[in-house]
Every structure is written in structure tokens, then in C-alpha cells.
KOLNUFI-209763 format. One record per residue: z, y, x of N, C-alpha, C in turn; residue in one letter. Coordinates in nm, 3 decimals. Example, Ala and Ser with C-alpha at 12.3 -4.5 7.8 and 13.67 -1.06 7.14 Angstrom:
BEGIN
{rec {0.780; -0.569; 1.319}; {0.780; -0.450; 1.230}; {0.780; -0.330; 1.320}; "A"}
{rec {0.708; -0.225; 1.285}; {0.714; -0.106; 1.367}; {0.787; 0.003; 1.290}; "S"}
***
This chain:
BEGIN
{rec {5.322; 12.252; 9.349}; {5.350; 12.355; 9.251}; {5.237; 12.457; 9.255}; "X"}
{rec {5.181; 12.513; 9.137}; {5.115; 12.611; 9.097}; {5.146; 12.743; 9.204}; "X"}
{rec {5.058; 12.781; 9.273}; {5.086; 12.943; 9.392}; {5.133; 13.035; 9.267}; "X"}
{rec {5.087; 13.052; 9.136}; {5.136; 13.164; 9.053}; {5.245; 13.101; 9.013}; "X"}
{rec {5.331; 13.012; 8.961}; {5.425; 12.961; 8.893}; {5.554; 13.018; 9.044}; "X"}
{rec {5.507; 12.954; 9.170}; {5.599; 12.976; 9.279}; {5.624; 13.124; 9.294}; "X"}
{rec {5.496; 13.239; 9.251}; {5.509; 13.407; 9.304}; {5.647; 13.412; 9.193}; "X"}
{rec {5.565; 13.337; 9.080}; {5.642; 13.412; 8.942}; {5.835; 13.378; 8.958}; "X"}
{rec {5.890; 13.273; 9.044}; {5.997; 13.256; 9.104}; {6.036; 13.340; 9.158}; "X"}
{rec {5.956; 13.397; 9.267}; {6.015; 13.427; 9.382}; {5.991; 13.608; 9.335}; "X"}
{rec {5.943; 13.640; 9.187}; {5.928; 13.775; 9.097}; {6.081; 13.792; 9.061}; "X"}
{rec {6.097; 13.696; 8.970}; {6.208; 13.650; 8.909}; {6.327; 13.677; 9.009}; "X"}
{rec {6.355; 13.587; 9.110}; {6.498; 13.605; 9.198}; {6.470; 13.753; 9.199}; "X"}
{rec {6.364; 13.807; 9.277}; {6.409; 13.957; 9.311}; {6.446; 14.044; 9.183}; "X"}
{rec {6.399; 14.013; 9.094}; {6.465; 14.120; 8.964}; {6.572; 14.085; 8.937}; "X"}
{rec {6.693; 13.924; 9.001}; {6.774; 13.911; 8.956}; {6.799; 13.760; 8.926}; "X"}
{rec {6.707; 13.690; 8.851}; {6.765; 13.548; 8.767}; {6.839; 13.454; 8.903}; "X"}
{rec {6.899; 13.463; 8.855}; {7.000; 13.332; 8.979}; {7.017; 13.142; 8.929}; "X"}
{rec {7.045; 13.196; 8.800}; {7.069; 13.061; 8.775}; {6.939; 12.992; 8.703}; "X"}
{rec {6.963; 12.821; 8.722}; {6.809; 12.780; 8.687}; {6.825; 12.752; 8.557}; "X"}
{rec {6.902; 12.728; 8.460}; {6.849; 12.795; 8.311}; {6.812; 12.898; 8.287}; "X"}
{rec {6.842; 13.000; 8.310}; {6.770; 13.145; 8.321}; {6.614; 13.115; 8.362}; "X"}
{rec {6.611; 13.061; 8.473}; {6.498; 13.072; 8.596}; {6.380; 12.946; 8.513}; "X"}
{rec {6.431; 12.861; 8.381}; {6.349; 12.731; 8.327}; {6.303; 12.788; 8.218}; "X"}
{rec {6.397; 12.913; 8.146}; {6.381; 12.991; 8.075}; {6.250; 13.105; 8.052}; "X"}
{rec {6.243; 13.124; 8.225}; {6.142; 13.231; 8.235}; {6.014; 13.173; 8.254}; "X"}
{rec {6.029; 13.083; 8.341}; {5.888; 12.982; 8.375}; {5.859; 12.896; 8.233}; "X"}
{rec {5.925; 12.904; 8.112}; {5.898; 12.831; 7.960}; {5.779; 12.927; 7.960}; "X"}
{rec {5.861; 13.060; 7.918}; {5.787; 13.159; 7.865}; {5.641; 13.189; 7.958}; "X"}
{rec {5.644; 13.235; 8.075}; {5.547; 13.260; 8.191}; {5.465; 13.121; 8.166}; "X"}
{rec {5.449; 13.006; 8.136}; {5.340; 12.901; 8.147}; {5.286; 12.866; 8.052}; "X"}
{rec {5.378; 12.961; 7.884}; {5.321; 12.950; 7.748}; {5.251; 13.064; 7.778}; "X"}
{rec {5.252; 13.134; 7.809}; {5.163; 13.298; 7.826}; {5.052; 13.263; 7.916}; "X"}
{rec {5.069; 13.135; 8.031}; {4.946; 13.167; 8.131}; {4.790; 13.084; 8.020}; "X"}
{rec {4.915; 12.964; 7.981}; {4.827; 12.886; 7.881}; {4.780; 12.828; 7.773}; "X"}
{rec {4.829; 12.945; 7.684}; {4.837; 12.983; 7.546}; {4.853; 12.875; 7.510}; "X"}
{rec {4.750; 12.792; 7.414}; {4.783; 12.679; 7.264}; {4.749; 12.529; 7.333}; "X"}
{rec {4.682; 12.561; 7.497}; {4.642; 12.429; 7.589}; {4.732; 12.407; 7.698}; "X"}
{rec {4.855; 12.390; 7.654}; {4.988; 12.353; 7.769}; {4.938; 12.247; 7.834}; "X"}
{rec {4.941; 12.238; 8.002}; {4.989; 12.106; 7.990}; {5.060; 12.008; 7.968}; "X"}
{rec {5.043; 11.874; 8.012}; {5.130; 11.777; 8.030}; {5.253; 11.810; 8.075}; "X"}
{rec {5.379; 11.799; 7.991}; {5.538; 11.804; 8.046}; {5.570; 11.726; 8.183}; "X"}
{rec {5.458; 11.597; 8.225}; {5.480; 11.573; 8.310}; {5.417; 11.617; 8.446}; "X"}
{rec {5.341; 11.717; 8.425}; {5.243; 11.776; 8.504}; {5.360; 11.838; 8.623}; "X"}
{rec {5.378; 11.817; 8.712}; {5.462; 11.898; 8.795}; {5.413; 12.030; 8.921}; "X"}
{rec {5.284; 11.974; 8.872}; {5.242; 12.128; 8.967}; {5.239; 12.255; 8.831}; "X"}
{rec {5.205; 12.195; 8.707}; {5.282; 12.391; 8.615}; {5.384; 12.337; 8.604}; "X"}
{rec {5.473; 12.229; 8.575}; {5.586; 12.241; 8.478}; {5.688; 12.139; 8.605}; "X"}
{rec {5.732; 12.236; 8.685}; {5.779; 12.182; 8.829}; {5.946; 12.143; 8.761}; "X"}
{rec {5.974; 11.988; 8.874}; {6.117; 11.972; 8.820}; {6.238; 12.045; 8.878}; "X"}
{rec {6.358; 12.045; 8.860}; {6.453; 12.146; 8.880}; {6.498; 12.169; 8.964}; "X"}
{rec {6.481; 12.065; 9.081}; {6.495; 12.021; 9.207}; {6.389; 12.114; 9.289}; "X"}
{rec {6.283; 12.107; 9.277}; {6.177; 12.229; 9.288}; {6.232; 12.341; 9.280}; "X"}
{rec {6.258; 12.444; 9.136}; {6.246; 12.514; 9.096}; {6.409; 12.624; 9.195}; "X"}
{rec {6.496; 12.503; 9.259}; {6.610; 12.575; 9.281}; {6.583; 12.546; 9.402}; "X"}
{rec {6.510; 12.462; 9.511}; {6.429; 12.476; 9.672}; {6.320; 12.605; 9.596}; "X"}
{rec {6.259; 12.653; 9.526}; {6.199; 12.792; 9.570}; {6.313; 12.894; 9.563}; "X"}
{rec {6.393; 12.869; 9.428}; {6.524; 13.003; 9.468}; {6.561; 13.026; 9.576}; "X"}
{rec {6.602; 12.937; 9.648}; {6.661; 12.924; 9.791}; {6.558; 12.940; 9.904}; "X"}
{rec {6.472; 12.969; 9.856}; {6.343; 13.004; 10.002}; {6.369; 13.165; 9.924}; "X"}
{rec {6.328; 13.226; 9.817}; {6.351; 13.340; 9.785}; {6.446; 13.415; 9.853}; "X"}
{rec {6.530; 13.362; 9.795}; {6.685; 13.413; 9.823}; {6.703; 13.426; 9.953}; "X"}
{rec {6.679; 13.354; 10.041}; {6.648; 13.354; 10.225}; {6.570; 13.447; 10.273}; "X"}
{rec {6.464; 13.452; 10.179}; {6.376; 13.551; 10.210}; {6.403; 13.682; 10.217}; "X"}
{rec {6.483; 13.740; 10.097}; {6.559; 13.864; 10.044}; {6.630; 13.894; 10.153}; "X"}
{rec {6.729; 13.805; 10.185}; {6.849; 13.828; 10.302}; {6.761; 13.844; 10.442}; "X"}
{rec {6.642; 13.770; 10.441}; {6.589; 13.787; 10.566}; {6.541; 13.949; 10.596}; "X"}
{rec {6.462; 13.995; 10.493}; {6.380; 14.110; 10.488}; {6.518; 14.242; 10.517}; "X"}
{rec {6.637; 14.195; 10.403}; {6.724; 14.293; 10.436}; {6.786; 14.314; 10.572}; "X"}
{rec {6.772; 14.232; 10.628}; {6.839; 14.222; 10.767}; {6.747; 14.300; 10.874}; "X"}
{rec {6.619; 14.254; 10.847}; {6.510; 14.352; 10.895}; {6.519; 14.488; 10.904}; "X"}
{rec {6.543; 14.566; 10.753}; {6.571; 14.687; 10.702}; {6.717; 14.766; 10.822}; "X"}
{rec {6.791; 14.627; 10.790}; {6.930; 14.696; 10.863}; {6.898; 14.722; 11.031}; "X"}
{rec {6.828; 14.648; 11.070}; {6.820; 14.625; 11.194}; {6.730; 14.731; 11.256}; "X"}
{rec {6.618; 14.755; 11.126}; {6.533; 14.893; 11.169}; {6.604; 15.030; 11.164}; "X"}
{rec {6.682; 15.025; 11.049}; {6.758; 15.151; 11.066}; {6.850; 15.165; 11.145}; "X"}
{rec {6.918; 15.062; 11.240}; {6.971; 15.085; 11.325}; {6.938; 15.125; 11.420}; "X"}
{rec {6.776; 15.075; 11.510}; {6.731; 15.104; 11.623}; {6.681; 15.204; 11.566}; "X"}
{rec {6.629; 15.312; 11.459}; {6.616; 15.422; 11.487}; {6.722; 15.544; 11.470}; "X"}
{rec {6.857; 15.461; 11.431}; {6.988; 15.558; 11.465}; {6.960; 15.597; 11.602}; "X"}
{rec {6.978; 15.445; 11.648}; {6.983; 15.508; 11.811}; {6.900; 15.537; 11.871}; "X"}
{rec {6.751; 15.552; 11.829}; {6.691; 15.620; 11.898}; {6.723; 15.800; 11.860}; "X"}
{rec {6.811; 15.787; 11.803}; {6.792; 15.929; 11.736}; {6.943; 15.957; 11.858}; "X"}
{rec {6.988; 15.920; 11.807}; {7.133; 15.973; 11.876}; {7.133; 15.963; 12.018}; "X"}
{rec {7.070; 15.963; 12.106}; {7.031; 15.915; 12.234}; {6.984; 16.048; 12.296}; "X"}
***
């Protein structure tokens, strides 16, 4: 898969799109915009990745999100207690 097609996923989950019509929806639009009137090949799967793809990057996203938040929680906790100490 395309490194910009995968950011533009992993753009997407964080503003929200969950489901992969939404998410086939956005990558239509995002790969007519990267390559105006010279699309590629429909069968090209590094721009025009299949759905099976497209919902293994949601799910690395989405892992990712929960990962980072857990981070967040975990930092603001150790500096509760460094505070309250």
C-alpha cells in the first residue's frame, strides 16, 4: 500500500470514519485528488488497496489511538502522584 494512502487512513480513523464504506468513500475521493484525470489501474493495490487491507489499517489505527491514550492516562497518573506525595 501507498505510505500516503495508509497516513490518509490512519487521518481519517482519528477524525472519526469507522466504517469501511465511509473509509472507501474517503480514499475514492483522496486518490481522485492525488491523481487527477491519470487514475490508476482498479487493480493496482498499492493506490487502490482491497478491503481486507483497508480495515487491517483501521485496526492498527484504532490500536494505535487506544495505545497513545493509555499513555496519556498513565502519564497523568504518575504525575498525580508525584504531586500528591
Amino acid at each position: 500500500m501507498d505510505p500516503s494512502i495508509k497516513h490518509h487512513i490512519y487521518e481519517m480513523v482519528s477524525q472519526g470514519v469507522k466504517s469501511l464504506t465511509d473509509m472507501k468513500t474517503q480514499l475514492s475521493e483522496f486518490i481522485t485528488s492525488k491523481f487527477g484525470t491519470s487514475l490508476p489501474d482498479a487493480s493496482n493495490r498499492r493506490q487502490w488497496p482491497a478491503d481486507c487491507d483497508i480495515i487491517n489499517h483501521m485496526q492498527a489505527a484504532l490500536a494505535k489511538q487506544v495505545k497513545l491514550a493509555n499513555n496519556a492516562i498513565s502519564i497523568r497518573c504518575r504525575e498525580k502522584t508525584f504531586i500528591t506525595v
